[in-house]
C-alpha positions, 0 to 999 in steps of 0.5 A: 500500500502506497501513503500519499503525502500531504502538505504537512509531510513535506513541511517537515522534510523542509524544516528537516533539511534547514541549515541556520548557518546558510540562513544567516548568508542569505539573509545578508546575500539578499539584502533582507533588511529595512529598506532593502530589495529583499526585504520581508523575504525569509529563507530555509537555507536549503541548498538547491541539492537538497531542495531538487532531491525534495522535489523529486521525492514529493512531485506526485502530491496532489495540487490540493496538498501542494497549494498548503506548502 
């Protein structure tokens, strides 16, 4: 028997895959602060590796989970 995922499962793989330390980078990387063109963006620090290997782990998640990421 096959468990479909849900939002929730990859909202947990994502927390699992951040890395604070590439969080700090980006944040100054992006300029992210006051009056900044990236200010109000936040980041996961998931480098895009991980984030690919994500994608290819939860691409048959029904449109009606994924929109709940």
């Amino acid at each position: 028997m096959h468990t479909q995922l849900t939002a929730l499962d990859v909202k947990h793989l994502l927390v699992s895959a951040s890395n604070p330390a590439k969080v700090e980078h980006s944040l100054r990387f992006f300029k992210t602060g006051p009056g900044e063109y990236g200010e109000g963006d936040t980041f996961r620090g998931i480098r895009v590796p991980v984030k690919r290997q994500i994608a290819t782990t939860t691409k048959d998640i029904p449109k009606t989970n994924a929109k709940h990421i």
